[in-house]
N, C-alpha and C positions, 0 to 999 in steps of 0.2 A: 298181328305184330310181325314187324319186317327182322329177321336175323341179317341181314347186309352189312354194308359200313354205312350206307344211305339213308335217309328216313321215307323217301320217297322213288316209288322206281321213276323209271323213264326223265331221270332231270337230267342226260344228256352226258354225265359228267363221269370220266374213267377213272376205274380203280389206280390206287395207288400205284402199283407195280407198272402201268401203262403210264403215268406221268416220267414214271424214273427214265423206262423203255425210250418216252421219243425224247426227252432230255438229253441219254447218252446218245442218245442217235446225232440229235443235232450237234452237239458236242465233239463226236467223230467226225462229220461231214466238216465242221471247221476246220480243225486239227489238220485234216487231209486239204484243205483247203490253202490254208497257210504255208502245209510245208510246200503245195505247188507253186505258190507266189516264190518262195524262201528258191524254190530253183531253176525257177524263171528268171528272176531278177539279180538273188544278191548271191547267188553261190561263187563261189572260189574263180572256178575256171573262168570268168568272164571281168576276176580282177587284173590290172595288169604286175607284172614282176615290177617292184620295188627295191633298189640295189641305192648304196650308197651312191654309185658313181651318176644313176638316173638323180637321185637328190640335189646332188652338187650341183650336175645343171642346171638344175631347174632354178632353183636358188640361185647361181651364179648368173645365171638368166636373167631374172627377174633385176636381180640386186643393178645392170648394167643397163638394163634399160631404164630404170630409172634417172640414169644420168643425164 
């Protein structure tokens, strides 16, 4: 009689605490993953400054050439 969590050895299959283990693992590796994309792509520094007076143009821009 086996005292395990398994009824049989050798089925290949890990204890519980080693599911959680590569669960967070993978779980970290994304996280770390996304915030790289997050500052690659969309961070701050690489939006441009937005002022009313840029707005106006753009709008007053637009509105004119449509004439």
């Amino acid at each position: 009689m086996q005292t395990g969590r398994f009824e049989r050895a050798g089925t290949g299959l890990l204890p519980c605490s080693a599911y959680w283990r590569e669960i967070v693992t993978v779980l970290c590796l994304k996280a770390v993953a996304l915030a790289l994309l997050y500052f690659l792509f969309f961070a701050p520094a690489d939006r441009p400054t937005v002022t009313e007076r840029v707005v106006a143009y753009h709008l007053l821009d637009q509105a004119q050439a449509k004439r």
